[in-house]
Rosetta silent file (secondary structure, phi, psi, omega in degrees, C-alpha in Angstrom):
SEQUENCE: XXXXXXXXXXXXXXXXXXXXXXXXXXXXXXXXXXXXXXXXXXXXXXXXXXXXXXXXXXXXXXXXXXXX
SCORE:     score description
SCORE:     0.000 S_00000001
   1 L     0.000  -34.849  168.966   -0.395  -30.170   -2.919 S_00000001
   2 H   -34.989  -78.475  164.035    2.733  -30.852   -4.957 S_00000001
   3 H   -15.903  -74.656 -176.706    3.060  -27.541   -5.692 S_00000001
   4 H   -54.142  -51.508 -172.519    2.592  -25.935   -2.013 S_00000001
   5 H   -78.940  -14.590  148.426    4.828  -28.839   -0.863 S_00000001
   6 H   -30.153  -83.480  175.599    7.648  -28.304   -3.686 S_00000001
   7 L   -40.825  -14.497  156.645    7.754  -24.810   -2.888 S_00000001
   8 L   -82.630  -46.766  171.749    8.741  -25.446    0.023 S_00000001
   9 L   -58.624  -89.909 -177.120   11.027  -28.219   -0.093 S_00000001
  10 L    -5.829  -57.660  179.812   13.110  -26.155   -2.554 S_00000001
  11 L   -62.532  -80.213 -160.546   13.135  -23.108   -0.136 S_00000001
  12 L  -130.847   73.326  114.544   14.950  -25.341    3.142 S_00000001
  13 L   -52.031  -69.144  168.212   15.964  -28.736    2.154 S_00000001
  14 L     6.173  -76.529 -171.600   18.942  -26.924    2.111 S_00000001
  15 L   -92.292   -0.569  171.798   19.027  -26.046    5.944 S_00000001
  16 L   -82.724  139.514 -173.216   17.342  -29.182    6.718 S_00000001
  17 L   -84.407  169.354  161.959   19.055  -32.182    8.953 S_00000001
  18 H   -47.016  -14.409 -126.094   18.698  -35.862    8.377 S_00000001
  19 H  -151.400  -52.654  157.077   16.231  -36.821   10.727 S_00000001
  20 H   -46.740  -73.394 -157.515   13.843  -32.900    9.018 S_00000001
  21 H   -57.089  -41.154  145.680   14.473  -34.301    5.822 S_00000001
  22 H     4.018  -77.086 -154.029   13.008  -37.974    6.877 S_00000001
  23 H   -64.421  -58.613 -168.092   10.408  -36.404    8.522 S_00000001
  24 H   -45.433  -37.987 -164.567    9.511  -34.301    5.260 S_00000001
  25 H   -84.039  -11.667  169.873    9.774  -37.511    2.985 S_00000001
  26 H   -98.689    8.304 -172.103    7.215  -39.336    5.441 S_00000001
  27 H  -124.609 -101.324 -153.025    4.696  -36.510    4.870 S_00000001
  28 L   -59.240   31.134 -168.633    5.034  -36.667    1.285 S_00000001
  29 L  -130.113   -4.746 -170.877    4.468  -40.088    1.270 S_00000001
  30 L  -106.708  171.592 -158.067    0.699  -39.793    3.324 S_00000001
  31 L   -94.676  163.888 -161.108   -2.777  -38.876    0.767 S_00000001
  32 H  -120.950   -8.425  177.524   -2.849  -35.575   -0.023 S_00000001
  33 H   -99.866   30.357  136.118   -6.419  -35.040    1.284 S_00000001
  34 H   -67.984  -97.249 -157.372   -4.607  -35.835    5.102 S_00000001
  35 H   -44.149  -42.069  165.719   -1.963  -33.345    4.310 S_00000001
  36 H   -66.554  -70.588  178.678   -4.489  -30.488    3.210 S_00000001
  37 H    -7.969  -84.277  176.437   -6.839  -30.795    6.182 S_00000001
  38 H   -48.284  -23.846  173.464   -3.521  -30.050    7.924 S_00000001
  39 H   -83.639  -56.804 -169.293   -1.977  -27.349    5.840 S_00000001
  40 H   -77.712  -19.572 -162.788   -5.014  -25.601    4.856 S_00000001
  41 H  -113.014   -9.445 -168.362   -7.119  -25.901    7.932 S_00000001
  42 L    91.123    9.832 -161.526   -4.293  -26.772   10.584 S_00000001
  43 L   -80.968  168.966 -161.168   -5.462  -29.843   11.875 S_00000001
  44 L   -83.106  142.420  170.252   -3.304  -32.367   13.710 S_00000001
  45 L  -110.494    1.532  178.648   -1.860  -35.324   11.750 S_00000001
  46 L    83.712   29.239  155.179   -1.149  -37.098   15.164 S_00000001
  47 L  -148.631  136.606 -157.812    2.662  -36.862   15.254 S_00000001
  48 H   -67.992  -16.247 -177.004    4.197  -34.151   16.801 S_00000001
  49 H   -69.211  -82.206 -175.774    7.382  -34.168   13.994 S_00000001
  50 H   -37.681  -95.685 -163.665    4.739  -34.071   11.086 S_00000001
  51 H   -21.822  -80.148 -170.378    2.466  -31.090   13.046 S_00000001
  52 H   -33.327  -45.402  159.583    5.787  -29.046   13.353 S_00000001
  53 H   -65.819  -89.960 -136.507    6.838  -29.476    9.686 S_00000001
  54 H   -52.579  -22.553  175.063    3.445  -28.518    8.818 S_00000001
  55 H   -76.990  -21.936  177.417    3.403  -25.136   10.774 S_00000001
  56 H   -86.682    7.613  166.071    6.491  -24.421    8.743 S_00000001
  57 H   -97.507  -30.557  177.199    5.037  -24.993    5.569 S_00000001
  58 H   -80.436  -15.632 -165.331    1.917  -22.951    6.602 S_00000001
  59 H   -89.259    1.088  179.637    4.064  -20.335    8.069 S_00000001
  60 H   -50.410  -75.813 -161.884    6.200  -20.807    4.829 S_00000001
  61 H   -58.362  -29.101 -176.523    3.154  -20.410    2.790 S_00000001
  62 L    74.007   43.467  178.159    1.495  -17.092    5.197 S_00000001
  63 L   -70.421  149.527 -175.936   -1.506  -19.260    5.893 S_00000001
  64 L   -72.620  137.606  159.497   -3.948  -17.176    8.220 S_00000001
  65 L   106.108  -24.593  179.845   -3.471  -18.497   11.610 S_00000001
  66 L   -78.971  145.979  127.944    0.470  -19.482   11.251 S_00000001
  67 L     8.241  112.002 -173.585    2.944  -18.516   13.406 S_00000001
  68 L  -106.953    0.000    0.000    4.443  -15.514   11.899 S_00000001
């Protein structure tokens, strides 16, 4: 999970606001078997901030099923 979520951060921290970057740093702060269920399978983490970063890490990532 490091990894997937690294790879990402690196790629648009950059282009990220205060209030993205937050949000990212409260998702890497949750259990990592929470965060796959959402990344790998798409499931809801119950906050609509978190669900949003997460389509942009699967659509980061080309997960089947993302948003292209």
């Amino acid at each position: 999970m490091d990894h997937l979520l690294g790879r990402f951060a690196e790629h648009a921290v950059d282009s990220m606001n205060a209030d993205e970057i937050a949000v990212l740093e409260r998702l890497i702060e949750m259990q990592d078997p929470e965060i796959e269920l959402s990344v790998y399978e798409g499931y809801s983490l119950g906050d609509k901030d978190l669900d949003t970063l997460i389509a942009l890490i699967r659509q980061f990532h080309k997960f089947p099923g993302a948003r292209q």
